[in-house]
Biopython code that builds the backbone (N, CA, C, O; Angstrom):
import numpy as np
from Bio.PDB.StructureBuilder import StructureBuilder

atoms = [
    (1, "UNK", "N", (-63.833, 75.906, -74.040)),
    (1, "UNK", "CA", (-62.632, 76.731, -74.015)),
    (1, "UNK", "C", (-62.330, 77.136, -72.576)),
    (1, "UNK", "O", (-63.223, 77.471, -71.799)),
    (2, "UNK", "N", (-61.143, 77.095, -72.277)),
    (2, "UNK", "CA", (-60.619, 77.241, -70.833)),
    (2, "UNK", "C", (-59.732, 78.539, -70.825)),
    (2, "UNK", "O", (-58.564, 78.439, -71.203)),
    (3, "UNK", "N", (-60.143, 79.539, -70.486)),
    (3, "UNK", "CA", (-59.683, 80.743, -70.425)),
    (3, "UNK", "C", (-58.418, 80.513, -69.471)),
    (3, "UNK", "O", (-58.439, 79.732, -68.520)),
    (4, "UNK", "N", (-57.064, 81.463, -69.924)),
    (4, "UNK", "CA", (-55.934, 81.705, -68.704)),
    (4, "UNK", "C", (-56.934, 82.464, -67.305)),
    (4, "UNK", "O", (-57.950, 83.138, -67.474)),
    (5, "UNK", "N", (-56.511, 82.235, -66.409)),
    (5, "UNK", "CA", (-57.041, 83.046, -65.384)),
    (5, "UNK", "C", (-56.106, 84.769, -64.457)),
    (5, "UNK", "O", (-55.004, 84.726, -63.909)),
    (6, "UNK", "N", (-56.657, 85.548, -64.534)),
    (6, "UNK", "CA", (-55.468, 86.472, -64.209)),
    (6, "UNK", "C", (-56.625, 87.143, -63.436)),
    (6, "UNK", "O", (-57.763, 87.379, -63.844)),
    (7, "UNK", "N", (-55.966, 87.449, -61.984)),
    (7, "UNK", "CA", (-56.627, 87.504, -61.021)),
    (7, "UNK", "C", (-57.064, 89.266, -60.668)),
    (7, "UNK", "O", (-58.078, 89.890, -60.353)),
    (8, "UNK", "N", (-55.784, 89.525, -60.914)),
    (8, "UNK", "CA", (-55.184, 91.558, -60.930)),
    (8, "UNK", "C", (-54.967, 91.749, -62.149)),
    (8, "UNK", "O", (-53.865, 91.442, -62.604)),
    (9, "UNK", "N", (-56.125, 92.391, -63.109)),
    (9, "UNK", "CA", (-55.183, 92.744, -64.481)),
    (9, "UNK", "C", (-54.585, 93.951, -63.916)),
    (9, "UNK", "O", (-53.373, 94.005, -64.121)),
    (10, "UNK", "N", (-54.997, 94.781, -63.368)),
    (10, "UNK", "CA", (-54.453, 96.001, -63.050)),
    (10, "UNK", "C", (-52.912, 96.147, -62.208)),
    (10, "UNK", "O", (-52.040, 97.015, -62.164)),
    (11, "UNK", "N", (-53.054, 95.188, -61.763)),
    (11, "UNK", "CA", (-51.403, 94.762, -61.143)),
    (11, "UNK", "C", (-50.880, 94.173, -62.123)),
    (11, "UNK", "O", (-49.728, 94.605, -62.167)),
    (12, "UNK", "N", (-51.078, 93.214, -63.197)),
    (12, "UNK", "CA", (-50.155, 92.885, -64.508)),
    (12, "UNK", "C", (-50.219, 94.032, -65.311)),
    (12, "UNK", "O", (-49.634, 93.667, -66.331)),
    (13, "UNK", "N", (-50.551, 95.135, -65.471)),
    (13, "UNK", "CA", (-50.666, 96.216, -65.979)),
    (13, "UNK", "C", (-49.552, 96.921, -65.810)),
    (13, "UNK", "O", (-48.737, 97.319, -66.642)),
    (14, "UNK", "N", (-49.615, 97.105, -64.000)),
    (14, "UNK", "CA", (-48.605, 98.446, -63.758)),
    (14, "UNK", "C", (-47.546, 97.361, -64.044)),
    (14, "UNK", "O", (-46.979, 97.588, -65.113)),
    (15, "UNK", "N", (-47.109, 96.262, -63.423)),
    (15, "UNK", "CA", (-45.621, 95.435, -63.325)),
    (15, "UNK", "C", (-45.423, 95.425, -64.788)),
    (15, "UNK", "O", (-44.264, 95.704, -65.095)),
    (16, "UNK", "N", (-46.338, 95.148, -65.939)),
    (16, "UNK", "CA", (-45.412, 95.847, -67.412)),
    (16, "UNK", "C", (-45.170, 96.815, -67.220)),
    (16, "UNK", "O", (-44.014, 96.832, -66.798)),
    (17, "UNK", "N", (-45.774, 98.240, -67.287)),
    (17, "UNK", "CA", (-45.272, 99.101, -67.099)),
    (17, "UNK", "C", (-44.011, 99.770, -66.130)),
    (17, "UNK", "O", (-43.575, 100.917, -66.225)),
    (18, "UNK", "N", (-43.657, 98.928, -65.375)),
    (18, "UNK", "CA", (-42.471, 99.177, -64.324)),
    (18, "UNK", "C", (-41.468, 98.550, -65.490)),
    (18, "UNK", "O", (-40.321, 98.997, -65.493)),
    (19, "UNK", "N", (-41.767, 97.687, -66.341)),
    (19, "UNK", "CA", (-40.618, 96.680, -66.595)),
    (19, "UNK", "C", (-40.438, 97.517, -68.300)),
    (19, "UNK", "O", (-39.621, 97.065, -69.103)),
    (20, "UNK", "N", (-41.421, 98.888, -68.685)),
    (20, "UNK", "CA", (-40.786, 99.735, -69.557)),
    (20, "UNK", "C", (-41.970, 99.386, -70.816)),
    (20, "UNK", "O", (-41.769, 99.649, -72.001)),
    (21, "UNK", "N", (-42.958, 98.880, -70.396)),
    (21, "UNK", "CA", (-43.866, 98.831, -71.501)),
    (21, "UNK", "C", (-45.051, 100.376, -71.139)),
    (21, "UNK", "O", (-45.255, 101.074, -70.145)),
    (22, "UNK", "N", (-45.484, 100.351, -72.278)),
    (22, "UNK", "CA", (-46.008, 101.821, -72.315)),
    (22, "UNK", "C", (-47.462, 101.404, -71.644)),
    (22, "UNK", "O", (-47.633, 100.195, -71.488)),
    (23, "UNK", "N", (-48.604, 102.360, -71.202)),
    (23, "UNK", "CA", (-49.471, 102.122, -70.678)),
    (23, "UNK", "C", (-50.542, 100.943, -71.611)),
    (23, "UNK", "O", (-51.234, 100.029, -71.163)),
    (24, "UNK", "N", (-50.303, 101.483, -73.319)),
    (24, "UNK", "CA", (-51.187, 100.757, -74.026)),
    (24, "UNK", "C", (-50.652, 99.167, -74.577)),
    (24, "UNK", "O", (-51.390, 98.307, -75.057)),
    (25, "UNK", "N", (-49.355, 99.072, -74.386)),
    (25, "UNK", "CA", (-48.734, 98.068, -74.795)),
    (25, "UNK", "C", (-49.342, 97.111, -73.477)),
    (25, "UNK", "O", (-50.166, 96.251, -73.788)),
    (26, "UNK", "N", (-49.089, 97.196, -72.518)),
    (26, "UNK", "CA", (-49.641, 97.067, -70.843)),
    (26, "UNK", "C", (-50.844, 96.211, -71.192)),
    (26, "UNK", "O", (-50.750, 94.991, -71.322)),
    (27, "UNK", "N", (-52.067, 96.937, -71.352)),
    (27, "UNK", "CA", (-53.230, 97.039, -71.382)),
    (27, "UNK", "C", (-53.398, 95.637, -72.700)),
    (27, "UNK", "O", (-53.935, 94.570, -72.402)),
    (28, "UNK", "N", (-52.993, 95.841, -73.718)),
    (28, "UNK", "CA", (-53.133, 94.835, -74.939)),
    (28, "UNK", "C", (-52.825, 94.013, -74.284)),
    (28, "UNK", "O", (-53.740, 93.506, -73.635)),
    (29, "UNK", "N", (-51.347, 93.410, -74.080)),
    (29, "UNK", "CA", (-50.586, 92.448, -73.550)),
    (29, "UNK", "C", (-51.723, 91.498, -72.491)),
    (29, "UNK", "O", (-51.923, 90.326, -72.813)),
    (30, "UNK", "N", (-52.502, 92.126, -71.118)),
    (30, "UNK", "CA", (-53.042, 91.923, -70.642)),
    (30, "UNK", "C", (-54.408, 91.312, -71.093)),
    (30, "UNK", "O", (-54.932, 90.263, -70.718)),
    (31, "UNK", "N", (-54.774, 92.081, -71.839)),
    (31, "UNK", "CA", (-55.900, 91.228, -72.710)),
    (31, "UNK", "C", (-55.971, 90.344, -73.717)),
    (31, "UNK", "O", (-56.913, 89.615, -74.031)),
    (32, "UNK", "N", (-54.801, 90.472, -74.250)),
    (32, "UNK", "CA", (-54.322, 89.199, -75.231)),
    (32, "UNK", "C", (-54.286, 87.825, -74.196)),
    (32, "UNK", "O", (-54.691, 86.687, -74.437)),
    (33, "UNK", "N", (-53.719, 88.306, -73.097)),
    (33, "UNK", "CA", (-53.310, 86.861, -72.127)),
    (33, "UNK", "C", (-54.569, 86.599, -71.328)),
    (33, "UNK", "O", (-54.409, 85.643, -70.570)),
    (34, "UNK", "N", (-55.748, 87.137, -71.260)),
    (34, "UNK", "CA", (-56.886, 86.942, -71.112)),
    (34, "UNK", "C", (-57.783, 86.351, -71.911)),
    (34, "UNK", "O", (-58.590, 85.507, -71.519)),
    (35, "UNK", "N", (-57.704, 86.679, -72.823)),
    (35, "UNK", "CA", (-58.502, 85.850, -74.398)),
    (35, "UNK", "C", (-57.775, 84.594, -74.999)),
    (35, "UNK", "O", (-58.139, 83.955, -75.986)),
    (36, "UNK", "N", (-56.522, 84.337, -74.098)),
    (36, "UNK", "CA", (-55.682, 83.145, -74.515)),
    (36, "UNK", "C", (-56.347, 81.618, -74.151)),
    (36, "UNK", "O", (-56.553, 81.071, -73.068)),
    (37, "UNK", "N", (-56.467, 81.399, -74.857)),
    (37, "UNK", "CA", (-57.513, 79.705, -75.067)),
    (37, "UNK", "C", (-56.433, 78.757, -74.307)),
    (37, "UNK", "O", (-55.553, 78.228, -74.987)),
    (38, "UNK", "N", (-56.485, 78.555, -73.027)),
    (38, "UNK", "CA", (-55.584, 77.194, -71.896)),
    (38, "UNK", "C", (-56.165, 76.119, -72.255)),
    (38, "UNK", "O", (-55.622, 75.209, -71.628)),
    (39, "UNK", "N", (-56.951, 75.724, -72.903)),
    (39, "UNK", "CA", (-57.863, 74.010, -72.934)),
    (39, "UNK", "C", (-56.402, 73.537, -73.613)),
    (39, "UNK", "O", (-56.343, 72.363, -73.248)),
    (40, "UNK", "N", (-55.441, 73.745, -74.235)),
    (40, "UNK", "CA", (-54.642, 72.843, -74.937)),
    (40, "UNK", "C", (-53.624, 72.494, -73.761)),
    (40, "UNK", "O", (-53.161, 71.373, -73.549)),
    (41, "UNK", "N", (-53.343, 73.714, -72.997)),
    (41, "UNK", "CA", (-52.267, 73.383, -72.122)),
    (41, "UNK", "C", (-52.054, 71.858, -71.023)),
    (41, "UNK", "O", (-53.105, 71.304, -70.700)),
    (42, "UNK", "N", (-50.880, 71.318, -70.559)),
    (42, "UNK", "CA", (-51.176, 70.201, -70.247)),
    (42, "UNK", "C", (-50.871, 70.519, -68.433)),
    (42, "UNK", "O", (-49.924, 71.153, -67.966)),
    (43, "UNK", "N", (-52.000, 69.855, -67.671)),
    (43, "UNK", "CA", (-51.696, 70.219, -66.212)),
    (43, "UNK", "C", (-50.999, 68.990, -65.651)),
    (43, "UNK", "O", (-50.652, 68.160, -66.492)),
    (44, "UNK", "N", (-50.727, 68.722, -64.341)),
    (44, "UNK", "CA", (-49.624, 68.518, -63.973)),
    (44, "UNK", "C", (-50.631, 67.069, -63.658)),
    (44, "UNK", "O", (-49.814, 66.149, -63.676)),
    (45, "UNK", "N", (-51.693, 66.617, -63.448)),
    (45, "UNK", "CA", (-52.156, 65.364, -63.820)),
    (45, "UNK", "C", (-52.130, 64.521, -65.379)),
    (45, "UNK", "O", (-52.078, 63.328, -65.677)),
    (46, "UNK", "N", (-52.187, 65.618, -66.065)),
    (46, "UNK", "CA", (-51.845, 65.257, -67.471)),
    (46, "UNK", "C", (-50.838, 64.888, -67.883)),
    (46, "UNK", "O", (-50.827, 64.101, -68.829)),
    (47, "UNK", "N", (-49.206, 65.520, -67.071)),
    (47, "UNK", "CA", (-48.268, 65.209, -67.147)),
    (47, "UNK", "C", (-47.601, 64.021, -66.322)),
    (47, "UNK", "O", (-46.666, 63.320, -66.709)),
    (48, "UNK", "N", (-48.207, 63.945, -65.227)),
    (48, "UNK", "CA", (-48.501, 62.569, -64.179)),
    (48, "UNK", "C", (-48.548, 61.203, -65.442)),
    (48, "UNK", "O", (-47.792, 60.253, -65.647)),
    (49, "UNK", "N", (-49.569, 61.582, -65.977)),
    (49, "UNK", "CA", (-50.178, 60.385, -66.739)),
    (49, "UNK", "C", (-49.505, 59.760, -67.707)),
    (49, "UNK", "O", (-49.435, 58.537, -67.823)),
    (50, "UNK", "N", (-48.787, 60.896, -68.713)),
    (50, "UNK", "CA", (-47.502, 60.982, -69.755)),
    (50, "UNK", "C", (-46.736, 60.034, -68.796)),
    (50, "UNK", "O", (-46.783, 58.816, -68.969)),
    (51, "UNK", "N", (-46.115, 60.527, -67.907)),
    (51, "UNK", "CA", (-45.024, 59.900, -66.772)),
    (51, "UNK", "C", (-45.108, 58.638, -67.127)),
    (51, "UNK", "O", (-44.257, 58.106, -67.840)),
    (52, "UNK", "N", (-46.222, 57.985, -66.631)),
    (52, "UNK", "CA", (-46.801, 56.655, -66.119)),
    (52, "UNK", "C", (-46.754, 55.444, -67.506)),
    (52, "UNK", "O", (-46.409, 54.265, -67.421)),
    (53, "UNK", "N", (-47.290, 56.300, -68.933)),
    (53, "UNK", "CA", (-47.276, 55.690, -69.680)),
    (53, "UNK", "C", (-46.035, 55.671, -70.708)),
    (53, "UNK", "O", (-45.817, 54.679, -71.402)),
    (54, "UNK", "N", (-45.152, 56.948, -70.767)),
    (54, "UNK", "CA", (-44.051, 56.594, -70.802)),
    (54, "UNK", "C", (-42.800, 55.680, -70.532)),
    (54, "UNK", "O", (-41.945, 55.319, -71.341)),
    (55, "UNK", "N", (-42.921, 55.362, -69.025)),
    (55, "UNK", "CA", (-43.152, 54.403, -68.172)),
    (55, "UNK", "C", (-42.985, 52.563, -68.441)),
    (55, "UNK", "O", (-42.111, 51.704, -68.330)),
    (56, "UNK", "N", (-44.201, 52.650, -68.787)),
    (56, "UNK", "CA", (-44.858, 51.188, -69.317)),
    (56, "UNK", "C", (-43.897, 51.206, -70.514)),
    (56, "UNK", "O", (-42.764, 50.728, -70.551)),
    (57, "UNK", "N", (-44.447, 51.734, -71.313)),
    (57, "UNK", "CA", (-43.585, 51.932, -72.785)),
    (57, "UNK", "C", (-42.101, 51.490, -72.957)),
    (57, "UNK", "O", (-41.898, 50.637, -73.821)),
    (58, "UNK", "N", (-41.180, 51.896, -72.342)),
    (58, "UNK", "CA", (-39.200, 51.529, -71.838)),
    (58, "UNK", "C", (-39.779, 50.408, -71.162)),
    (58, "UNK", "O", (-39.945, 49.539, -72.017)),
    (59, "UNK", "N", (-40.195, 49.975, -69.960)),
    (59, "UNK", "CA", (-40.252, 48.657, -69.236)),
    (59, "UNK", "C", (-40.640, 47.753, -70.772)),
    (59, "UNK", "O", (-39.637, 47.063, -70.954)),
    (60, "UNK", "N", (-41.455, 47.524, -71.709)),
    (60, "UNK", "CA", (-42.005, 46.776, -72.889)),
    (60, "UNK", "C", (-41.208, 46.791, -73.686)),
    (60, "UNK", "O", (-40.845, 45.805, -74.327)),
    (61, "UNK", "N", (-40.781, 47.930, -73.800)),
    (61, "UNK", "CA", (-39.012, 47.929, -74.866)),
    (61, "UNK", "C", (-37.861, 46.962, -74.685)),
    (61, "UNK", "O", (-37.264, 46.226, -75.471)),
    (62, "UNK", "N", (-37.747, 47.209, -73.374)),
    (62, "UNK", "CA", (-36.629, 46.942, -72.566)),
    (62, "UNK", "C", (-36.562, 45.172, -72.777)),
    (62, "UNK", "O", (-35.691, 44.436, -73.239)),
    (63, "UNK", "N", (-38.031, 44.896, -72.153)),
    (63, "UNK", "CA", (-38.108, 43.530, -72.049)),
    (63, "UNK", "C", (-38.145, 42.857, -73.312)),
    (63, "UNK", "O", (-37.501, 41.822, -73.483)),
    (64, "UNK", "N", (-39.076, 43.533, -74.493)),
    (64, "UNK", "CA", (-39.229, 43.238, -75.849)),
    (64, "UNK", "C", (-37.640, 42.764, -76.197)),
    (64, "UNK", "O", (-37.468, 41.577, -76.471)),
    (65, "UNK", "N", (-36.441, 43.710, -76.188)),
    (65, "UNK", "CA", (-34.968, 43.672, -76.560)),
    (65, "UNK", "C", (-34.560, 42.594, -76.168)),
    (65, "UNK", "O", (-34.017, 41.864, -76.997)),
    (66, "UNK", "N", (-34.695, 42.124, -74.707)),
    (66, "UNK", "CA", (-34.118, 41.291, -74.009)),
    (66, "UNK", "C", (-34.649, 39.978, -74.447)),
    (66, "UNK", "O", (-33.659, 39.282, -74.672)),
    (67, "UNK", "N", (-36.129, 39.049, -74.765)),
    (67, "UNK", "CA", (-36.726, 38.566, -75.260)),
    (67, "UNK", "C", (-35.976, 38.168, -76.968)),
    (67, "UNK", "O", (-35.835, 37.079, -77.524)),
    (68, "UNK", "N", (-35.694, 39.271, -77.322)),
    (68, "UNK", "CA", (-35.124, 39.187, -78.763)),
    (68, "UNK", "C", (-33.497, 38.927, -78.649)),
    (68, "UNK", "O", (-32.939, 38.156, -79.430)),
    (69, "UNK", "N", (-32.905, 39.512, -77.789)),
    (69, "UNK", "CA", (-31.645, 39.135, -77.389)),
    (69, "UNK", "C", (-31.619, 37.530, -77.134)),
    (69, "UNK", "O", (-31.025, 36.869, -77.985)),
    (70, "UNK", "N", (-32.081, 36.992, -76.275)),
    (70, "UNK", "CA", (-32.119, 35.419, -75.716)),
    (70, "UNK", "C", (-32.342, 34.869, -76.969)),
    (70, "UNK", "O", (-31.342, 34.353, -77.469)),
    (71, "UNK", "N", (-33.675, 34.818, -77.821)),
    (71, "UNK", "CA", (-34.306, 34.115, -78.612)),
    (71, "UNK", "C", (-32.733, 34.347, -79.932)),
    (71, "UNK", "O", (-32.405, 33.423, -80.676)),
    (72, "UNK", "N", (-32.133, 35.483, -79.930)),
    (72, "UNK", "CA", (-30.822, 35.117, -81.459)),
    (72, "UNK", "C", (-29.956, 34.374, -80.586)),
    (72, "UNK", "O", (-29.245, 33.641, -81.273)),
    (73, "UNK", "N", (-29.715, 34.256, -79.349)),
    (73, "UNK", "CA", (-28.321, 33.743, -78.673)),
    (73, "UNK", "C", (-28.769, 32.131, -78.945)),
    (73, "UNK", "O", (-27.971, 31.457, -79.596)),
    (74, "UNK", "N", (-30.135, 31.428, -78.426)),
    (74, "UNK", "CA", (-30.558, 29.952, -78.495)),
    (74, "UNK", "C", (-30.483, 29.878, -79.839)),
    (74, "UNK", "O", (-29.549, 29.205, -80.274)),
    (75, "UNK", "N", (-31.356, 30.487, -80.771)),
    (75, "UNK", "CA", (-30.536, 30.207, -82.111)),
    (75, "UNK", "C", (-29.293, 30.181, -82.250)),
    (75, "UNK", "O", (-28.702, 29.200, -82.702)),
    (76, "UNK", "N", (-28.751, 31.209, -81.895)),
    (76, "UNK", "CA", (-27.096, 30.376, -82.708)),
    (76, "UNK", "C", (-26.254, 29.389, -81.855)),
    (76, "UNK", "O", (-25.027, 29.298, -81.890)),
    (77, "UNK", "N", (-27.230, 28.553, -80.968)),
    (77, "UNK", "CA", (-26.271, 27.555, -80.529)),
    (77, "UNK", "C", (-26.291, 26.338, -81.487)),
    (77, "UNK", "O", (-25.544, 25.381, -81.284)),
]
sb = StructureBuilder()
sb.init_structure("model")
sb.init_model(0)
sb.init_chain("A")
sb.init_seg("    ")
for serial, (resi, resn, name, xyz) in enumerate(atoms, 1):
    if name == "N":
        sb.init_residue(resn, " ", resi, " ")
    sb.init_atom(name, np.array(xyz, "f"), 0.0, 1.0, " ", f" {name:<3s}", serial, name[0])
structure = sb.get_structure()
């Protein structure tokens, strides 16, 4: 399990509280987002990778179509 990381709870504390949350709403909020499980979240190599194989995927489509396009046109000559 990959915990969020929060560096100042006490500075995410007061900035709720500036923004009208009560001291205890503050305090929960803060520890809820501390006990929040990140292993699912996707980082920006993870999303790199999506990119890449997304990618491949349209180029194989693309060509697959085109392949199938030619092959009905020689048939119907």
């Amino acid at each position: 399990m990959q915990a969020l990381v929060i560096r100042d709870t006490q500075k995410l504390v007061a900035k709720l509280q500036q923004h009208g949350f009560s001291a205890q709403q503050a305090e929960g909020i803060t520890q809820a987002l501390r006990d929040l499980d990140a292993s699912d979240l996707a980082t920006k190599s993870d999303l790199q990778e999506l990119k890449v194989d997304l990618i491949k995927w349209m180029v194989g489509t693309q060509l697959a179509y085109g392949a199938i396009v030619v092959a009905v046109l020689v048939a119907l000559r």
